[in-house]
C-alpha positions as CSV (number, residue, x, y, z in Angstrom):
1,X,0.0,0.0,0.0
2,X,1.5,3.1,-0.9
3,X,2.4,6.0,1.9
4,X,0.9,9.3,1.7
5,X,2.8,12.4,0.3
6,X,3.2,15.9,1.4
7,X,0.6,17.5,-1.3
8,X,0.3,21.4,-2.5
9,X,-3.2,22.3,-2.8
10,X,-3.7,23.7,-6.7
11,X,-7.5,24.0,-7.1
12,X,-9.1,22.5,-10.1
13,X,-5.4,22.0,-11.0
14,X,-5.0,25.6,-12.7
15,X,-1.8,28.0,-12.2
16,X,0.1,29.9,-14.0
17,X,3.8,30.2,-15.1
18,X,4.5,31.7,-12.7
19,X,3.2,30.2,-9.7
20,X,4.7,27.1,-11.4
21,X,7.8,28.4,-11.1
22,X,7.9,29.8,-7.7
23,X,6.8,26.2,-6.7
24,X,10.1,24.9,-8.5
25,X,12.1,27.9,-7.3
26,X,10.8,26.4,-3.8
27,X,11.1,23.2,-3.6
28,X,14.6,23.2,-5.9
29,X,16.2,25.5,-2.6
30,X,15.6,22.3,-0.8
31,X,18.0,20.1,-2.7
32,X,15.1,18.6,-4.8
33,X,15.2,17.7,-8.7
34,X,11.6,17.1,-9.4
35,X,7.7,17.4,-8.3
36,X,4.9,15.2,-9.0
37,X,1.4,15.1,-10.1
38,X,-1.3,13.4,-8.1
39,X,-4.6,11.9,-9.4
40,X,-6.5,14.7,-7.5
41,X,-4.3,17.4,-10.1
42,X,-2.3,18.1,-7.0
43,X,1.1,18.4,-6.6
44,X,3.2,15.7,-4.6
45,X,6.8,15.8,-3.1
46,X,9.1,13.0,-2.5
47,X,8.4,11.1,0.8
48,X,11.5,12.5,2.3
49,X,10.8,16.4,1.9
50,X,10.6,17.7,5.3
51,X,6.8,20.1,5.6
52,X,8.0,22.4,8.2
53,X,11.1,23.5,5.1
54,X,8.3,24.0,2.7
55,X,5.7,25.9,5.2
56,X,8.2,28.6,5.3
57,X,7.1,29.9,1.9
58,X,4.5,31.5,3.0
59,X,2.7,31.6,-1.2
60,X,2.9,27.4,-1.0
61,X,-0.7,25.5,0.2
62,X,0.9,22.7,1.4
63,X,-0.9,19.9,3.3
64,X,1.3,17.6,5.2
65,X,1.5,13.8,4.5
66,X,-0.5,13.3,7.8
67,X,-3.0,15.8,7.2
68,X,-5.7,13.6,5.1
69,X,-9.1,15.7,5.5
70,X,-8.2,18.6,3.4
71,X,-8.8,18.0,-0.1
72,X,-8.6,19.5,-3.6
73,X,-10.7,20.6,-6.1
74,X,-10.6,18.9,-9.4
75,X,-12.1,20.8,-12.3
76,X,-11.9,19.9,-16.2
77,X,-11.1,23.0,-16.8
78,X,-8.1,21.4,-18.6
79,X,-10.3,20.1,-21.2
80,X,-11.5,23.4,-21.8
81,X,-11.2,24.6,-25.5
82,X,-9.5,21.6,-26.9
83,X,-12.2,18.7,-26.1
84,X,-16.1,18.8,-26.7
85,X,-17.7,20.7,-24.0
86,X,-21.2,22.5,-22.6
87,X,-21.1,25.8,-24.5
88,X,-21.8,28.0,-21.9
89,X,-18.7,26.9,-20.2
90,X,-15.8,28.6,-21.0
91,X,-12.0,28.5,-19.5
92,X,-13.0,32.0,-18.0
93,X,-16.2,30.4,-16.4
94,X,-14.2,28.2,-14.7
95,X,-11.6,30.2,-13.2
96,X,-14.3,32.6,-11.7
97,X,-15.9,29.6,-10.3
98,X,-12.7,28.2,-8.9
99,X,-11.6,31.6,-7.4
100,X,-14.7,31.2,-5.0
101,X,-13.5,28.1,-3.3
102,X,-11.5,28.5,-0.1
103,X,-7.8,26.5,-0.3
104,X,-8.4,24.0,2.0
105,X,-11.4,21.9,1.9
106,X,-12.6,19.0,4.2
107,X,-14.6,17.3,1.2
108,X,-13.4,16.2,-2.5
109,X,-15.0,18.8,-5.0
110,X,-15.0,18.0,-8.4
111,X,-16.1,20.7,-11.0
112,X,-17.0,18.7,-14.2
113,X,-18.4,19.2,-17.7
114,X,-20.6,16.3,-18.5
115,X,-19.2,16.3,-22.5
116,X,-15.7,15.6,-22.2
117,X,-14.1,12.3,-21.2
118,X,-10.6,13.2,-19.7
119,X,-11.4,14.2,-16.4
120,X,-13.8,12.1,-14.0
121,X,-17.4,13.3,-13.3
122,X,-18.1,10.9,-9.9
123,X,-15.0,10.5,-8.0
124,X,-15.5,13.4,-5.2
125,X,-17.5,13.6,-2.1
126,X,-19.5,16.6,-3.8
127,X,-19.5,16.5,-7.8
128,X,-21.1,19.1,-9.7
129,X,-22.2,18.6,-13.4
130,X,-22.7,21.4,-15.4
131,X,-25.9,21.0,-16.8
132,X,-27.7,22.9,-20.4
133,X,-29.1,25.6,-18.0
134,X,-26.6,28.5,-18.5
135,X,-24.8,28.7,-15.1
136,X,-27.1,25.7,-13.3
137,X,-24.9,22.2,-12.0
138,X,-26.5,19.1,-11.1
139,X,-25.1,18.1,-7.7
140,X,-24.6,14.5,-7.1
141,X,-23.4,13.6,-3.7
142,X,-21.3,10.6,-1.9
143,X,-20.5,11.6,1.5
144,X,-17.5,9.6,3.3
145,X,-19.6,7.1,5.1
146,X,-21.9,6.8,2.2
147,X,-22.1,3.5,-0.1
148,X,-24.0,5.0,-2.8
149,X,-24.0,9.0,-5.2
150,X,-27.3,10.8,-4.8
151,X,-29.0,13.4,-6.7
152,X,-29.3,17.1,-5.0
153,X,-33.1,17.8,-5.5
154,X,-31.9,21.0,-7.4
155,X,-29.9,22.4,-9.8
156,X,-26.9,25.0,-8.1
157,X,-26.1,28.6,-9.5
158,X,-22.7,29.2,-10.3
159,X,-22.0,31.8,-7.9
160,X,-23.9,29.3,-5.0
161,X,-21.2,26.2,-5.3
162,X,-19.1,27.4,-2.2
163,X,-21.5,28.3,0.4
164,X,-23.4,24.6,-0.9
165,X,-19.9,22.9,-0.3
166,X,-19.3,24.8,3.2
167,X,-22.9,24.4,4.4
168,X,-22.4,20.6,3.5
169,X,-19.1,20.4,5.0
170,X,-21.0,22.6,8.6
171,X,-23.6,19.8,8.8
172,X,-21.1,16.7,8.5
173,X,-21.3,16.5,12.3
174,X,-24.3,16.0,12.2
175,X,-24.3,12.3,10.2
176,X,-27.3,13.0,7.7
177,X,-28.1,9.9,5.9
178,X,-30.3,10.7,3.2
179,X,-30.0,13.8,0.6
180,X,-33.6,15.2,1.7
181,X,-31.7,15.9,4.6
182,X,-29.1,17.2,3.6
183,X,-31.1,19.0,1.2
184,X,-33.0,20.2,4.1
185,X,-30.6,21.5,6.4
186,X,-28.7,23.1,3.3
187,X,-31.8,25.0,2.8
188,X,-32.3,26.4,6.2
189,X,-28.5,27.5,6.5
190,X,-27.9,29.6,3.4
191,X,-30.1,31.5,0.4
192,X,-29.3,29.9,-2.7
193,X,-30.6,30.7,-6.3
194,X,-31.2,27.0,-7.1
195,X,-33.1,26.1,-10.3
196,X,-35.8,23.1,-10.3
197,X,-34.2,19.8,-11.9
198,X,-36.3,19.1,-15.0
199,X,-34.3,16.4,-17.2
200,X,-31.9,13.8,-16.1
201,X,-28.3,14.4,-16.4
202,X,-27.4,13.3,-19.8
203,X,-23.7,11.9,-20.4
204,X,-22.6,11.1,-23.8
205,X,-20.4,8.8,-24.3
206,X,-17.1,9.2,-25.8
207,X,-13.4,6.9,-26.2
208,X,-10.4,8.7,-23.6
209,X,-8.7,10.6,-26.0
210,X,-5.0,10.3,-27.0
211,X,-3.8,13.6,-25.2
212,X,-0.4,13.7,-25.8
213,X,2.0,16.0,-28.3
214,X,1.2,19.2,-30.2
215,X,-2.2,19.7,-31.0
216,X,-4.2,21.9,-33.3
217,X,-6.7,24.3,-31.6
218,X,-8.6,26.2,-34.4
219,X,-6.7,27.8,-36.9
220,X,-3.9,29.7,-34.9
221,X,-3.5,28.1,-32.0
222,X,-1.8,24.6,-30.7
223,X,-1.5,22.7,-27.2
224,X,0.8,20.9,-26.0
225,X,-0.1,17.3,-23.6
226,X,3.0,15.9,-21.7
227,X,3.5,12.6,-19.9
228,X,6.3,11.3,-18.3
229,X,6.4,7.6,-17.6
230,X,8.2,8.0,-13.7
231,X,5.8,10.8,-12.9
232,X,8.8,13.1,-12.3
233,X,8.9,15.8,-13.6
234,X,12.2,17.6,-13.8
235,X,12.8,21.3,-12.2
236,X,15.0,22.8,-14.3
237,X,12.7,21.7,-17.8
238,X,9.5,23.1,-15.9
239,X,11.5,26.6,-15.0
240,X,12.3,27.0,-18.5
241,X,8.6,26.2,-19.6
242,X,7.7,28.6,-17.6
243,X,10.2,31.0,-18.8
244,X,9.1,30.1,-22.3
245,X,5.2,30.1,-21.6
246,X,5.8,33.7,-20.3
247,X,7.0,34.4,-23.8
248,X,4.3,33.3,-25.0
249,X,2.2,35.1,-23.6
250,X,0.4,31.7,-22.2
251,X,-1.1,32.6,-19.1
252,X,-2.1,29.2,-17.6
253,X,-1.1,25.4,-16.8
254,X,-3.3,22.3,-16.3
255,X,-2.5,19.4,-14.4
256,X,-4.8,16.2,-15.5
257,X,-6.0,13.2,-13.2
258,X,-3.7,11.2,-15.2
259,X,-0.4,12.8,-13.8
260,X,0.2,14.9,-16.7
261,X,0.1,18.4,-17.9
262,X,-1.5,20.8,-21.1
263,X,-0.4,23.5,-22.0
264,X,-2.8,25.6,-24.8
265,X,-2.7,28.4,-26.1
266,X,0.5,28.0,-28.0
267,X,1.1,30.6,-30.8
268,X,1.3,29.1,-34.4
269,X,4.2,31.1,-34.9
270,X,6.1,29.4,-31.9
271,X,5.1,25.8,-32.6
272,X,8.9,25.5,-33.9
273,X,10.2,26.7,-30.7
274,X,8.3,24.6,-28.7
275,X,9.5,21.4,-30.7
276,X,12.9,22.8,-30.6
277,X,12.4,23.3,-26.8
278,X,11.1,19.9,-25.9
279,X,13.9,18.2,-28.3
280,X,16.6,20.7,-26.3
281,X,15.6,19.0,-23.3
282,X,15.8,15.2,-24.8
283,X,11.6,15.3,-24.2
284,X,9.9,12.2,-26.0
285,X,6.2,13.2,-26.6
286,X,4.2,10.7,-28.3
287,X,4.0,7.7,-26.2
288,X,2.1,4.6,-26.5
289,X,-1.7,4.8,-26.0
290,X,-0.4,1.7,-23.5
291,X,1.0,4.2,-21.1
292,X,-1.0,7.2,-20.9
293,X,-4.6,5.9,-19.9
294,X,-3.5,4.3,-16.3
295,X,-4.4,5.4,-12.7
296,X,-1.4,3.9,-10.8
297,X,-1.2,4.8,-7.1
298,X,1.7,7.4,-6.7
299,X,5.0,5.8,-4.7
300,X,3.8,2.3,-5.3
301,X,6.4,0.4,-6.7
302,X,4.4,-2.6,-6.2
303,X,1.6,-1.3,-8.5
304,X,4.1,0.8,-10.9
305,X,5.6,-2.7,-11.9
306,X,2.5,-4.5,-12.1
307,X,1.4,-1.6,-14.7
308,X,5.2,-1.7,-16.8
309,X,4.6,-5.9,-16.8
310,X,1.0,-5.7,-18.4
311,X,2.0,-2.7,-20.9
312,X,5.0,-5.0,-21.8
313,X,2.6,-7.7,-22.4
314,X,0.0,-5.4,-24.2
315,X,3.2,-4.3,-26.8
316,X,4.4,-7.3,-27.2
317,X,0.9,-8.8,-28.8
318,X,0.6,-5.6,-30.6
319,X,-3.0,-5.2,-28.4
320,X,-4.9,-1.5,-28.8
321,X,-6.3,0.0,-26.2
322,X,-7.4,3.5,-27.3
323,X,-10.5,4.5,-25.8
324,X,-9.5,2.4,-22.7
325,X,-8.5,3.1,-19.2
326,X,-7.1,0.7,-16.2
327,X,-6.4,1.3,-12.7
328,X,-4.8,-0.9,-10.4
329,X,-5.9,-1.2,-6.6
330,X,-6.3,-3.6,-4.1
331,X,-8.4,-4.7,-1.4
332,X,-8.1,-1.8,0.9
333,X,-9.8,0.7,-1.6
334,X,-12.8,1.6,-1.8
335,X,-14.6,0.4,-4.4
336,X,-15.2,4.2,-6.1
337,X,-13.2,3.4,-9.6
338,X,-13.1,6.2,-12.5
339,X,-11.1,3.7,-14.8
340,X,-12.7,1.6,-17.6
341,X,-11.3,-1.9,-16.5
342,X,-9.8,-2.3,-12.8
343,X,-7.2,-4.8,-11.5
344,X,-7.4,-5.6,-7.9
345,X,-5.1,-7.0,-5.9
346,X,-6.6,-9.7,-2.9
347,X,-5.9,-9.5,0.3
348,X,-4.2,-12.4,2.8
349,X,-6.0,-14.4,4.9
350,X,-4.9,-13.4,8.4
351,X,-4.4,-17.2,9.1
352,X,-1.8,-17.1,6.2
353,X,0.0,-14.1,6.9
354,X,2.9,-15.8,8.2
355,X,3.0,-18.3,4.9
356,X,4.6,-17.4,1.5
357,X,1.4,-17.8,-0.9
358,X,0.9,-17.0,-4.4
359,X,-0.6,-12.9,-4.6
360,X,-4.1,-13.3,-6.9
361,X,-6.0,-10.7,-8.7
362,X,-9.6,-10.0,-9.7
363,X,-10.4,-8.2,-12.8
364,X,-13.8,-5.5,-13.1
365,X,-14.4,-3.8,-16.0
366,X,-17.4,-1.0,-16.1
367,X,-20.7,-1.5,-17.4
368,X,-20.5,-0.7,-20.9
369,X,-16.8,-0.2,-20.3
370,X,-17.6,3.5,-19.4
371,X,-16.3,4.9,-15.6
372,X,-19.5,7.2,-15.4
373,X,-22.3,4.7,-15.0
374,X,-20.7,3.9,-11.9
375,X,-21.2,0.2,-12.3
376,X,-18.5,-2.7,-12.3
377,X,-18.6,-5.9,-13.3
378,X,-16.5,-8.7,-11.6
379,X,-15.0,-10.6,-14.6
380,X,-13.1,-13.6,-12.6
381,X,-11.2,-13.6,-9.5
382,X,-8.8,-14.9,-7.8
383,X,-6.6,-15.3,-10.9
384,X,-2.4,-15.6,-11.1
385,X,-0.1,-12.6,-11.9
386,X,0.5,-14.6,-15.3
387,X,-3.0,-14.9,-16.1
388,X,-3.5,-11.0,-16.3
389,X,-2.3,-10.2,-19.9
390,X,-4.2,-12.9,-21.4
391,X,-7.6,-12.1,-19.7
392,X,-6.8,-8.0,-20.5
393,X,-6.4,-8.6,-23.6
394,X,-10.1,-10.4,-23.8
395,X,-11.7,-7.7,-22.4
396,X,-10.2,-5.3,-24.8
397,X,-11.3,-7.5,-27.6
398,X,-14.8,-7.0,-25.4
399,X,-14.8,-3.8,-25.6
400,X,-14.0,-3.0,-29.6
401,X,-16.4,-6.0,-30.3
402,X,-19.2,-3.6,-28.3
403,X,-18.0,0.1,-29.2
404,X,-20.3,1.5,-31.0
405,X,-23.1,-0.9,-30.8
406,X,-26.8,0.6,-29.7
407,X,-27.0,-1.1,-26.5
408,X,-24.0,0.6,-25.7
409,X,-24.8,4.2,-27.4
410,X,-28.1,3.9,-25.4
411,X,-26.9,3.0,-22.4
412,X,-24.3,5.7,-22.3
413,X,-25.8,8.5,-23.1
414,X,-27.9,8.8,-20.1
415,X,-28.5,6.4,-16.7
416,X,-31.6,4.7,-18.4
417,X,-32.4,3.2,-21.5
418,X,-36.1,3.3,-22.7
419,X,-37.7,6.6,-24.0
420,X,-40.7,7.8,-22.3
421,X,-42.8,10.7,-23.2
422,X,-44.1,13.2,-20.1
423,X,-46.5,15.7,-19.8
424,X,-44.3,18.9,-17.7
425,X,-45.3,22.7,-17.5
426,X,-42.9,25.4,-19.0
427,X,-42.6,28.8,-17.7
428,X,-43.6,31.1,-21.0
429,X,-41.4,33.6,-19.3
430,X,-37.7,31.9,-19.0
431,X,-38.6,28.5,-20.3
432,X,-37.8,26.6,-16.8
433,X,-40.0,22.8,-16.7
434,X,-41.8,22.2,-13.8
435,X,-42.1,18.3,-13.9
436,X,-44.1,16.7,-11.6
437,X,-41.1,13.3,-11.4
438,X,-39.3,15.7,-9.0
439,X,-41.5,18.0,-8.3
440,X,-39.7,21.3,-6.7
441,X,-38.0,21.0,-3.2
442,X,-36.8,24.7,-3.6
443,X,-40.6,25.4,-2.8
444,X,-41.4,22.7,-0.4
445,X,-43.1,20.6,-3.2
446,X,-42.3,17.0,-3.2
447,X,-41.6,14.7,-5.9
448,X,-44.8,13.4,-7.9
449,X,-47.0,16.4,-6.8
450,X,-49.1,17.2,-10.0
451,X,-49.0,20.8,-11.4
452,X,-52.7,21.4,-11.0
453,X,-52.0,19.7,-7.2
454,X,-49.4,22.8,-6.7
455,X,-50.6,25.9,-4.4
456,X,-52.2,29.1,-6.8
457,X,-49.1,31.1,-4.8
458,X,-47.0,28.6,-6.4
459,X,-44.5,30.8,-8.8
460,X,-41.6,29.9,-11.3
461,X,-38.2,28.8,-9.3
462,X,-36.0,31.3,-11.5
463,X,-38.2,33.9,-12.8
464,X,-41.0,34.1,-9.9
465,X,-43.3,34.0,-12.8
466,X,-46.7,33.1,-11.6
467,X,-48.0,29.7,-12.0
468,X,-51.0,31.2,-14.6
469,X,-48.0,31.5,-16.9
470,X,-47.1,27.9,-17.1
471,X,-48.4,25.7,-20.2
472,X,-48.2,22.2,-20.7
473,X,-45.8,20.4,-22.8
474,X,-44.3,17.3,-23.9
475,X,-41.0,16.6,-22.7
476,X,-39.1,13.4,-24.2
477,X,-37.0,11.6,-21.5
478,X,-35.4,8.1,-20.7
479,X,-35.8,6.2,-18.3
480,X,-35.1,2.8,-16.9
């Protein structure tokens, strides 16, 4: 099991040159040659690097390797401009949004467009979807002790994440296990501009893209995605990136889940410099889809050569993967995956702790093969080392074989599978769907309430339109 690191906070894992350099300036004054990237876009020290040495500059958030509770914000802001997104938000929307958050947070937060596939959508305590409603996030909540994500009965304003993720956070103590409670006690502890839900979150399905290299954006732009296969990232090549971002006039850096970095925004007229820059520096973009699409626990080497042995075995039968992830685990984590297949490592009997046995694996692999539906299936267990390649390689196979196919267009585009028509109410005024499936617990009304059930001082959730100035419509919808 790997040992925790001493971690700096960088929320939704955006900074700038020069913050990224201050960091390096920092931690290079202690004797150290490189910085890592953690799964939560954080940034990890080496095991050895004493805290109290890096608390004394004052501009670092550092959390110490004991400290567990505070948490950062992951955003895919990264994905912003360069993968498909919602079209209300924009790299600037998400900046604003992340400047509200305090630094140092007790709960995950992630900060997610629904339309892009780098970043994970269900791996916080508090995850918040953007939805179509300009400025509106589903919120779908897993609390610590919780076995299961729920759905906040609302959608959340922009401007309203913060005070919902510190209200949360204020209320922890109090162990509510249900979201109407929480929904509840949210209510009565802060005024929020919440919107009625009145669709299910929709999430299209789409392969993990290849990230890596120089990329076109539009016509005079490019970005750059870099991976390193040790997760080490050298100081003196990221000083000089910085240096040459500056130059650039490239005013920010994203970390990715993946424990990697993009950089956009790169002039056309200095794509030449950057090639000559990353070849000055020996850089080798262009890896093997093998490599980039893993989730490895950081200063595992247990884990780290489990993952070289299975890419070895992957190259060597000439086996594609694009559009796949894998994470290795074992039994001590909780079953909250965002990868597309999962190898898990068993634990030992306590009886037969004493005794050299052989180490078995089980293999999962998500429904569909996609992370967001949140559903694994247990393809065999208790399986040798040896036997991993082989049965990898099957599932792949799987997966091509089903790509593409309707049950699995169907079944990831939304949570269910069979369309329904329903009979809602639209505001004439600012188009907001009062449906009576969730009714509106921003006004007290529960779910299944009919609309001609609903109070005459009933008025629209956004606009305070009165309820005269709703009409009936057909709304199309899956369900299960």
């Amino acid at each position: 099991m790997s040992k925790h690191l001493n971690r700096l906070i960088v929320k939704g894992g955006v900074l700038s040159p020069g913050e990224l350099k201050y960091i390096c300036e920092c931690v290079e004054s202690l004797g150290l040659k490189s910085i890592s990237f953690g799964s939560r876009q954080d940034i990890l020290f080496p095991k050895k690097t004493d805290a109290e040495a890096l608390a004394a500059f004052d501009k670092l958030k550092l959390v110490g390797k004991d400290n567990y509770q505070i948490q950062n914000i992951v955003s895919s802001y990264v994905c912003s401009d360069i993968f498909p997104s919602t079209s209300w938000l924009t790299s600037d929307r998400y900046l604003y949004i992340l400047e509200q958050f305090r630094s140092k947070l007790k709960l995950k937060v992630n900060i997610t467009d629904p339309k892009q596939r780098l970043v994970p959508l269900f791996t916080g305590h508090l995850n918040f979807i953007a939805s179509e409603h300009e400025d509106y996030w589903y919120l779908y909540i897993r609390l610590p002790e919780w076995d299961r994500t729920e759905m906040y009965p609302a959608l959340i304003y922009s401007w309203d994440l913060d005070k919902v993720e510190t209200a949360i956070e204020n209320i922890l103590q109090e162990e509510p296990e249900t979201i109407e409670t929480i929904f509840e006690l949210v209510s009565d502890a802060v005024d929020t501009n919440n919107r009625t839900v009145d669709k299910p979150l929709e999430v299209p399905f789409y392969p993990f893209p290849y990230y890596e290299g120089m990329n076109r954006i539009g016509m005079d732009k490019y970005w750059l995605g870099l991976y390193w296969r040790n997760n080490k990232y050298d100081i003196a090549f990221l000083k000089a990136m910085c240096d040459l971002c500056d130059e650039c006039k490239i005013g920010k850096i994203s970390i990715t889940p993946w424990k990697s970095f993009i950089v956009k925004g790169i002039p056309v007229s200095a794509k030449l410099q950057w090639e000559k820059f990353l070849g000055s520096f020996g850089i080798n973009v262009r890896h093997s889809m093998l490599e980039l699409n893993w989730h490895v626990p950081v200063n595992n080497k247990e884990a780290i050569n489990l993952k070289k042995y299975l890419v070895s075995s992957f190259d060597k039968n000439d086996i594609s993967t694009y559009g796949l992830t894998f994470g290795i685990t074992n039994y001590a984590k909780k079953s909250n995956y965002f990868t597309s297949i999962v190898v898990k490592k068993n634990s030992v009997p306590k009886e037969l702790e004493d005794f050299n046995i052989r180490e078995t694996y089980n293999l999962l692999y998500a429904k569909n093969f996609d992370p967001n539906t949140r559903e694994y299936i247990m393809h065999v267990q208790d399986i040798d080392k040896e036997d991993l390649p082989k049965l990898l390689m099957e599932l792949s196979k799987l997966y091509f074989e089903q790509l593409g196919s309707e049950s699995n267009q169907n079944a990831s585009k939304t949570f269910e599978k069979e369309k329904v028509e329903l009979q809602v109410y639209q505001c004439q005024d600012c188009l907001t769907v009062y449906n009576e499936v969730y009714g509106d617990m921003t006004q007290n009304i529960e779910p299944n309430t009919p609309f001609e059930k609903l109070p005459e001082t009933y008025v629209c959730s956004l606009c305070e339109a009165p309820k005269s100035n709703f009409q009936k419509k057909v709304l199309v919808k899956t369900v299960s």
